[in-house]
NUSE-542589 format. One record per residue (C-alpha): x, y, z. Coordinates in steps of 0.5 Angstrom, whole numbers, plus 500, padded with zeros to 3 digits. Layout:
N
XYZ ...
end
This chain:
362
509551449 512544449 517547443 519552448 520546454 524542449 529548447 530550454 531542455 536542450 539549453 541546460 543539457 550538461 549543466 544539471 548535475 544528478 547530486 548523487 554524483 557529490 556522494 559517490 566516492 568517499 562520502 557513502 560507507 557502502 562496505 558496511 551497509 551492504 551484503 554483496 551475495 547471491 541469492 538462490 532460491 528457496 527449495 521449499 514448496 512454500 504457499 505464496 500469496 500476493 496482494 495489491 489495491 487500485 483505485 481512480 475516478 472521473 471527475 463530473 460537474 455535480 459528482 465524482 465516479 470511483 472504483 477501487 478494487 483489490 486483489 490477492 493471488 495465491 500460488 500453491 505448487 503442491 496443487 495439481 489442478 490450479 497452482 494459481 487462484 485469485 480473491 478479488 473486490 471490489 466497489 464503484 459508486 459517486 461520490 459528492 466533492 469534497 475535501 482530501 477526497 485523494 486521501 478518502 479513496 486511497 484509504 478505502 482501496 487500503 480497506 479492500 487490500 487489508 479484506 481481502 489479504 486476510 481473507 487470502 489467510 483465512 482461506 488458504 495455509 500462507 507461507 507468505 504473503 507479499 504486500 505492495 507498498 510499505 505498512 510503516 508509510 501507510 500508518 504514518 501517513 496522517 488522516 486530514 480531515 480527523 481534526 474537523 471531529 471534536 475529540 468528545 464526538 471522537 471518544 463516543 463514536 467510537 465507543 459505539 462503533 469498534 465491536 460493529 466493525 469488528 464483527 463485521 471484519 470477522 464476518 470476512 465481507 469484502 466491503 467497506 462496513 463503515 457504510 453501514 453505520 452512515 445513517 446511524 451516526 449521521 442521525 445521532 449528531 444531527 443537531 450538530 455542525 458537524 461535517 458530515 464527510 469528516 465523520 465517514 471518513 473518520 469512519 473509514 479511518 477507523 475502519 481501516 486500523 481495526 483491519 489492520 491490526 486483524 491483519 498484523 496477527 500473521 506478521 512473521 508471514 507478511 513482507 512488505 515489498 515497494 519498487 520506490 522509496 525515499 527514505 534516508 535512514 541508512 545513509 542518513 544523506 540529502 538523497 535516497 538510500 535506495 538511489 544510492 544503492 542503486 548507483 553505487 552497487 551492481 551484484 545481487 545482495 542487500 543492506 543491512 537492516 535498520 529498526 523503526 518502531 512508529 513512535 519513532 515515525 510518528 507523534 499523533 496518537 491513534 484514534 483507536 488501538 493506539 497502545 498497540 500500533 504505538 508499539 510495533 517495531 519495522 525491520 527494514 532493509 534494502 535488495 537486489 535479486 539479480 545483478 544489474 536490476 533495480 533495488 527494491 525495499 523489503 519491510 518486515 512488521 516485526 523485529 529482527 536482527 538475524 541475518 539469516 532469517 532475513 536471508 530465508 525471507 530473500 530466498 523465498 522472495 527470489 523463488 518467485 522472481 522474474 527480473 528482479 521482482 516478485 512475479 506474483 506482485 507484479 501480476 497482481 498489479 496488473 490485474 487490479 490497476 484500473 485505468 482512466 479508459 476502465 473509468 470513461 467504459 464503466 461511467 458510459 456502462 452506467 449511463 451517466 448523463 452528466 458533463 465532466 467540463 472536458 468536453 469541449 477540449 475533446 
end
């Protein structure tokens, strides 16, 4: 089969055309859209800190193991013994099969990433704090299994649940406090058809924007940072903005910012808290550090339209760069990715006895 595809390959080569190439010349108004400048590092000892989440499984017959993990690094240069510390968490355990399980997990690592960056606050005097990936995306992005929760059991669960999750993000533990209440809710709509993986995820979910908004208190330090994108609300073309940025300019600079409140994004309301989500406007925007490298996307949870704030956000980004990107994101990447060995050495650690199905094509 792979001989057939390379062939097939090789057949086509040339004849494909990138479509980017139909709007390099006169149909991009780059000129207006974007600032060719350098960009020099800031010269203040500013307190900055990273963060990012991982998650992954292994698929068995009867079950699913997970882990999910996240991380935060804090670099202080004014600090003589340890210029870098670390807050790290994590989880593992099974899981049954279910639907959207994808969604479930990708919600519970954002859970841990959200902990553990407002702990990174509460422990230490942030200048900054980077994020991996774009808040506005992960707040848009729908939770399936919601609908399979009748919106009366919405409303009284949550009456019974905001003050305990709330109390439990206050109390800083590193882990995920919708497990608390599983038996409790789980009792309490006994009698009921109800799914009982829709009403922990739901759980999760809410679990999840409570953390959020916690947060979102430091939104004038956080700056949301992703290596890909496929937005087109700067050009408004049939391709990405950061493609096309990424062709069509080479020196370092960035793109003038556009303003995205999320009932702009977005026309669910939110089961919780949804006056305020509803209401926060993103400031966006498009860089690149140094000549020749890739362009990254820059988000800001808040609005503004002084350049110049937007330039003291890029200095600061560029202080602690290598190659175009933040070290310290990177770094944080590094430390926190689990991979599909970490999963197959933590399962045989456990002792798990059980098959995945794959055996035989080993």
């Amino acid at each position: 089969m792979l001989n057939s595809l390379y062939t097939e390959a090789i057949r086509k080569k040339g004849l494909i055309n990138e479509p980017l190439e139909e709007y390099s010349e006169s149909k991009i108004d780059i000129e207006s859209n974007w600032h060719e400048e350098e960009i020099i590092s800031t010269d203040s000892n500013f307190i900055l800190a990273a963060g990012d989440g991982s998650y992954n499984k292994k698929k068995f017959l009867s079950f699913n193991f997970y882990a999910v993990a996240a991380n935060s690094l804090i670099y202080n240069p004014m600090d003589e013994q340890s210029k870098l510390k670390a807050i790290e968490s994590a989880e593992l355990d099974i899981i049954p099969h279910q639907s959207f399980l994808e969604e479930r997990l990708r919600n519970m690592m954002s859970i841990f990433e959200i902990k553990t960056a407002i702990k990174t606050f509460h422990d230490f005097d942030i200048d900054y704090y980077m994020d991996d990936g774009s808040i506005l995306g992960d707040l848009i992005r729908p939770i399936p299994i919601e609908k399979n929760i009748a919106p009366e059991y919405k409303a009284n669960i949550i009456n019974l649940v905001k003050k305990k999750l709330e109390s439990e993000i206050k109390s800083e533990e590193l882990s995920l406090s919708s497990f608390n209440f599983k038996k409790e809710f789980k009792e309490l709509f006994e009698d009921t058809d109800m799914d009982e993986y829709a009403l922990i995820t739901f759980l999760e979910s809410l679990e999840n924007l409570i953390t959020l908004k916690h947060l979102l208190e430091n939104n004038k330090k956080i700056i949301a940072i992703s290596k890909t994108s496929s937005s087109n609300e700067l050009f408004y073309a049939n391709i990405p903005d950061m493609a096309i940025l990424d062709r069509l300019t080479r020196k370092q600079g960035f793109s003038e910012p556009y303003h995205r409140k999320v009932t702009y994004k977005t026309k669910h309301d939110f089961p919780i808290e949804n006056e305020f989500f509803r209401e926060l406007w993103f400031t966006i925007f498009f860089a690149r550090l140094d000549d020749g490298k890739n362009i990254i996307k820059i988000e800001l949870p808040y609005y503004t339209k002084d350049l110049d704030e937007i330039r003291k956000v890029l200095k600061v980004i560029k202080s602690n760069s290598a190659e175009g990107y933040p070290f310290l994101l990177k770094k944080a990447h590094k430390d926190v990715v689990i991979s599909n060995q970490d999963m197959n050495t933590l399962s045989k650690i456990i002792g798990f006895l059980d098959k995945s199905g794959r055996e035989m094509l080993n």
